[in-house]
Phi, psi and omega in degrees: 000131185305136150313334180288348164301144194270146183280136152306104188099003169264161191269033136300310204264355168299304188291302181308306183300316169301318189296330193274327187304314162294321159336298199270316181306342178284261169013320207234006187262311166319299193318294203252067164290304198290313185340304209261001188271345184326296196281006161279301164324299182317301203297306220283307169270355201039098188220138134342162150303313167273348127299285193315311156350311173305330177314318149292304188297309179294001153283328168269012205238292172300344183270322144325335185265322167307314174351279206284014096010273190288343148327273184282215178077266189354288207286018215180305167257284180198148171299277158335277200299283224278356152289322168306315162305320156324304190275348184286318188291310205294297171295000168298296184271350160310313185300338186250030160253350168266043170254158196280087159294138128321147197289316160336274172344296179290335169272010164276295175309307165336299209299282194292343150309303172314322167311300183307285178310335161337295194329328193268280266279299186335301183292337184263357158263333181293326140358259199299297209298344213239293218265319189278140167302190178308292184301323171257356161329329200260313180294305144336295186309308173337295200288331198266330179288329194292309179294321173300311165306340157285307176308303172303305159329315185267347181315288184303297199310326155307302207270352170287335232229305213273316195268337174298341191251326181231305186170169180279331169303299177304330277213273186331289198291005171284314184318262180021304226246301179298329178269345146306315180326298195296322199277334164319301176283324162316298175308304213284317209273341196281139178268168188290198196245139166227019181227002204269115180262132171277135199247102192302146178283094163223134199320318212273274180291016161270306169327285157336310181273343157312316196261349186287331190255004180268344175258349177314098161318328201273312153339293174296312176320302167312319154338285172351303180265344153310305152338292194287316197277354178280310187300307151322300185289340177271328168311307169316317158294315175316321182247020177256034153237004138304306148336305192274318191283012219237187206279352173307297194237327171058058163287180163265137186315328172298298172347275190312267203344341165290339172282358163307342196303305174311274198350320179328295162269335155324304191311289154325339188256332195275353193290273198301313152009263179329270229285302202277315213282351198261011185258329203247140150327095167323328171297322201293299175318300184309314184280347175301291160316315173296313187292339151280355182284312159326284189311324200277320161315270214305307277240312218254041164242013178281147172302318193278135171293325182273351163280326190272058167219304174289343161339283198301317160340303164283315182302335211270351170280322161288334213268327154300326167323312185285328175310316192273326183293328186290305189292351141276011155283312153335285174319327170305340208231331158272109157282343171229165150058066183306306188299332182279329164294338159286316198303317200298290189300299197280347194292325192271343176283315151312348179263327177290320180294294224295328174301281217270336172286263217305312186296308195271070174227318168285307181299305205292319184316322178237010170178020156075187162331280155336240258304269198329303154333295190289337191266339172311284190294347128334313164320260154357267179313333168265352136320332200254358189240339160301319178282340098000284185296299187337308218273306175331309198227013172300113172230158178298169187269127166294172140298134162282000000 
């Protein structure tokens, strides 16, 4: 491995890993702020559940279509700088979706956030993928889902506990306020790029390299899997807190808000992932994670509040696990235009949210709890027949 590559344990690979840690953490604290807010969105416009849901899925809906944009952009421009500016804008319109908006208004703004965060999670895999050795990539990736997950995590739970103390307005614009801090600290601590080829931005071979990793079997299948388990995973969240707040357990917004708590061991599971994928057969380790993403599903039709709290626990630990093993596989398997093949991987991992955020909104709407559970596993499973195929037929991406 080229010395210019950053070492495992070294301070350099200290700083990349913290500044990306803030990175996902601005990034998944903006991003799913509106999440724990659903049934406050409900009271406050008289909306459905599945209209309040866009307040996510169109934030996540644009950031999926920005993605492979901001990919080549990467690929094309400067690494460094367009996250940094991502994260800086992004907490930025945060402050400003807590001002007293119209329901329009406020899904305009989501809508251009989304826009905006396209800008981290693609260019920060292509980061580690590029600047960290070999060997240590999987652990690295570990650690930057470990910050999206931390991040997401403490996203909600602030913003359930703050609206609890004040509103749901003040609640947003505290996000806001903590993701300047963090992004601020990003500019300083991210080392430049020192293996990052610059890729003139031109239509013809962005095309090209484009239809190359969208016909890659091995790609797309991971494409794939992204789709389900994210989409599956964002459902699970949108409506177990309708569930929870609703006459079965009649929790409290504070309450509910403990179940972000899982974001936790998420984090740890996608950490220890990362770490079994640089020793074990990647395939193994994925269906290992689809089959707990299972388990945590079946846990949480249970009747009792302490199984469906560990349900959600178990399912939120397979579904970062599988997450952190596909998106270092990606890197794996795309030899060019690295960034653009991650931007690929998350437009479909964001498009299962937002398709699948919003639709099983129609499943709680007509059959409750069940419904959502069948269309999760449904999910599941075809993420687990994508990994079948995956596992078949995966080769690297030629250069184009």
């Amino acid at each position: 491995m080229p010395a210019t590559h950053i070492t495992r344990g070294s301070r350099a690979y200290l700083r990349a890993n913290s500044a990306l840690f803030f990175a996902g953490f601005v990034t998944f604290s903006t991003l799913y702020t509106f999440q724990p807010l659903f049934p406050n969105l409900v009271d406050e416009f008289g909306i459905t559940p599945t209209v309040a849901s866009l307040s996510l899925s169109f934030a996540t809906l644009a950031l999926a279509l920005t993605l492979p944009v901001s990919g080549s952009l990467s690929d094309a421009w400067n690494r460094r700088g367009l996250m940094g500016i991502s994260v800086i804008l992004a907490s930025l319109l945060a402050i400003l979706s807590g001002l007293h908006l119209s329901l329009p208004t406020l899904l305009g703004i989501r809508l251009i956030q989304g826009i905006i965060l396209a800008g981290v999670p693609a260019v920060a895999m292509a980061y580690l993928n590029e600047e960290i050795e070999a060997q240590a990539v999987g652990s690295a990736m570990g650690l930057y889902i470990a910050g999206n997950a931390f991040g997401g995590m403490t996203g909600r739970i602030l913003t359930a506990w703050l609206t609890e103390l004040m509103n749901w307005r003040a609640a947003v614009i505290g996000i806001g306020l903590i993701g300047l801090v963090l992004g601020m600290l990003f500019l300083a601590l991210l080392p430049p790029s020192r293996n990052f080829q610059r890729r003139p931005l031109r239509i013809g071979p962005l095309s090209r390299s484009l239809w190359t990793h969208l016909t890659d079997p091995g790609l797309f299948c991971l494409f794939s899997i992204a789709l389900c388990c994210m989409g599956g995973f964002v459902t699970l969240y949108n409506y177990i807190t309708f569930r929870l707040m609703g006459p079965e357990f009649n929790l409290s917004h504070a309450q509910v808000a403990l179940i972000f708590l899982a974001y936790a061991f998420g984090a740890c599971g996608s950490t220890v992932m990362g770490v079994l994928v640089d020793k074990f057969r990647r395939s193994n380790i994925l269906f290992v994670s689809l089959l707990i993403m299972g388990l945590g599903l079946f846990l949480t039709l249970s009747a009792a509040l302490p199984a469906v709290i560990v349900g959600i626990v178990v399912f939120t630990i397979g579904f970062f696990g599988a997450h952190a093993i596909a998106s270092a596989w990606v890197g794996h398997l795309a030899t060019s235009a690295r960034a653009q093949a991650a931007s690929l991987y998350l437009f479909a991992y964001y498009l299962g949210s937002s398709l699948s955020g919003t639709g099983g909104g129609l499943f709680y709407s007509a059959w409750g709890w069940p419904g959502v559970t069948l269309l999760i596993l449904i999910l599941i499973g075809c993420a687990a027949l994508a990994g079948i195929l995956l596992n078949r037929r995966s080769t690297p991406t030629p250069s184009p």
